[in-house]
C-alpha positions, 0 to 999 in steps of 0.5 A: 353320765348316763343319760335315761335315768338321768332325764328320767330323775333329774330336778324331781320336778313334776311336768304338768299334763300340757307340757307332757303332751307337747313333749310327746311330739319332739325328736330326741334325735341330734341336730344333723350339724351336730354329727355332720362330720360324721360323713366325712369329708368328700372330695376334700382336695388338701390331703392333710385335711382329708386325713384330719377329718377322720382324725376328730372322729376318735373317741375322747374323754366327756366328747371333748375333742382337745385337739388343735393342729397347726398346718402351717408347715407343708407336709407337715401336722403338729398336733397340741393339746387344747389346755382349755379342754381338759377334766382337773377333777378327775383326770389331774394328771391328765392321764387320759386326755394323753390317751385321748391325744393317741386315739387322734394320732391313731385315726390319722395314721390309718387316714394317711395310709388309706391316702398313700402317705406314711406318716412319721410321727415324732412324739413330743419333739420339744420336749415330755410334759411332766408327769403332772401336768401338760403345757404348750408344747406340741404332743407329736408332729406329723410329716407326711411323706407320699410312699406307694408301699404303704398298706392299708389298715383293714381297721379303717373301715370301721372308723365311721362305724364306732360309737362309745355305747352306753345303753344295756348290752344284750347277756350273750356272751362275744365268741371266742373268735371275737375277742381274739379278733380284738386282741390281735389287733393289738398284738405286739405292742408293750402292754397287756390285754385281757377280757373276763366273762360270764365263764368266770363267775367270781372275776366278773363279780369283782370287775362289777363291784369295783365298777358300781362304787367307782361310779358311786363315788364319782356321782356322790362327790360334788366336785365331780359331778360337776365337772360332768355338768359343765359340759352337758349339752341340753337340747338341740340348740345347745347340741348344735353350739358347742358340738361337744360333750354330753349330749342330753336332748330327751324331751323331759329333760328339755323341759325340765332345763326350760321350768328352771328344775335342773340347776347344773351349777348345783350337785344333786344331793346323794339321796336325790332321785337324780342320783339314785336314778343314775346309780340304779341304771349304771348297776343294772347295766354293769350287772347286765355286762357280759364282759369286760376288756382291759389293757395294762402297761408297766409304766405310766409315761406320757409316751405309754399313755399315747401309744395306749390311746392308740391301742384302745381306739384299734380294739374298738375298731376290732370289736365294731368289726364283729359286731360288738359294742365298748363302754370306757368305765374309767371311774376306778382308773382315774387318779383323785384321792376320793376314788383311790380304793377302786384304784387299788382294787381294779389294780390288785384284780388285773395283777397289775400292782401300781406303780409300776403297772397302770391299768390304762383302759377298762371297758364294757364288752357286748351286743348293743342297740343302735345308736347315733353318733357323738357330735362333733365340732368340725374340722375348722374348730381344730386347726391354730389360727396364723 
């Protein structure tokens, strides 16, 4: 979801004068128990939640945080997928909630390091979820073995820094020594990675049309729609409960929730300002890009879906070391039948012809504002119950 135009848009209620002058005086700033765990995790003595604490940092898709661990092996992590935390509509195969089980593994890899312990990864180790569906069976169990030849990785020290930006990014285009910067930091694993820019004026023009009616779809399909919905998180209180999802704690769109003018169990009609808001915002923000970052593998496997989520979240780490900002803009990647010519098309554009090749990440690319980051739930919130 995009947040300005939707708490400028949504319930096309009209706020009367009082109301709209107490608004004035509230913060729209998280609740600081929202993204405490976003100052780590301190002396914390256990080794394996140390590393953990800045594994829940990763990026996941709608901030769901489907990860649970189990410690109740020494040394050792086994890492699930929470099944009640995952988007059927449009992620039914589960393709990204994968990917976002390999940014956990990727910030846990680079924690472990920074403690001098290697961590063996064992993907899957009682057996591959279908390509269809995900069950109860572990994603990777971790072990943990102390070994002083470890080396650090120099991307760690971005891991409190990145942030998912989805505000308007500056039109300067990133430096050739940035973008090379981003793809080395990836370099040698089995996909392919690219970016296009203002220098390629007729790509850049196909990047922004498949991205604007991806999203048109998305946002004029009530069953999608909705799905967002359930996991929004209006205003400080509810921010504060669920430390998930969509956060919406503007003022306007507070009251709006507070005068009963925002139904979430109700898809806005196409034509509704709280659509058509939302859709001249992204436009203009995907108008505004100045470049595009992707990354295609040849297969589509549960293993190539981790190992993608790895890279992703290591070419975010890259660009927050220059400075530079990324937007996942996953609509025309995702795999429900409404969206299926975007598909096709960003397929056809990156020559990556499915389905032998999958375009696992698609991305915005360029200077941002300052922003806060996503909330979190804490890493008690993760860890299996004996």
């Amino acid at each position: 979801m995009h947040r300005r135009s939707f708490l400028r848009t949504v319930g096309g209620g009209v706020i009367s004068a009082a109301t709209a002058a107490t608004l004035a005086g509230c913060s729209s700033a998280l609740p600081p128990e929202a993204i405490a765990a976003w100052q780590g995790p301190g002396n914390e003595p256990d080794v394996r939640r140390w590393i953990l604490a800045h594994a829940i940092l990763a990026p996941h898709s709608h901030n769901l945080q489907s990860w649970l661990v189990d410690l109740s092996v020494p040394d050792e992590i086994t890492l699930f997928i929470d099944r009640s935390r995952l988007l059927p509509e449009t992620d039914p195969f589960s393709r990204q909630m994968m990917m976002s089980q390999g940014t956990f593994l990727e910030l846990l890899d680079q924690a472990a390091r920074q403690r001098g312990q290697r961590a063996e990864v064992t993907l899957f180790p009682e057996g591959v979820f279908a390509p269809t569906t995900v069950d109860a069976r572990p994603t990777a169990r971790v072990r943990l073995v102390a070994d002083a030849s470890v080396q650090a990785d120099p991307l760690f020290s971005q891991v409190f820094r990145r942030r998912t930006n989805r505000e308007a990014y500056e039109p300067r285009v990133p430096p050739t020594q940035a973008l090379q910067a981003i793809a080395a930091s990836t370099a040698g694993g089995a996909w392919r990675t690219g970016f296009v820019t203002t220098a390629e004026a007729a790509a850049l023009a196909e990047h922004r049309r498949i991205a604007k009616e991806a999203w048109r779809i998305e946002l004029t399909t009530p069953r999608t729609v909705l799905e967002s919905f359930k996991v929004l998180r209006v205003g400080p209180r509810e921010i504060a409960q669920h430390r998930d999802g969509i956060s919406l704690n503007d003022p306007m769109v507070r009251a709006l929730t507070a005068l009963g003018l925002f139904d979430r169990s109700v898809a806005p009609a196409a034509d509704d300002q709280a659509t058509t808001g939302q859709l001249t915002e992204f436009n203009a923000h995907i108008d505004g890009t100045p470049a595009f970052y992707w990354l295609v593998t040849e297969g589509n496997d549960r293993v190539t879906q981790v190992n993608a989520g790895r890279a992703w979240v290591r070419a975010q780490l890259a660009a927050t070391a220059q400075g530079l900002s990324m937007q996942p803009i996953s609509q025309a990647l995702q795999e429900y039948p409404e969206v299926a010519v975007p598909y096709r098309e960003i397929h056809a554009l990156l020559d990556a012809p499915a389905p032998r090749h999958t375009v696992q990440m698609w991305a915005r690319l360029g200077y941002a504002p300052a922003i806060e980051p996503s909330p979190r739930r804490g890493l008690d919130a993760h860890i299996v119950k004996a």
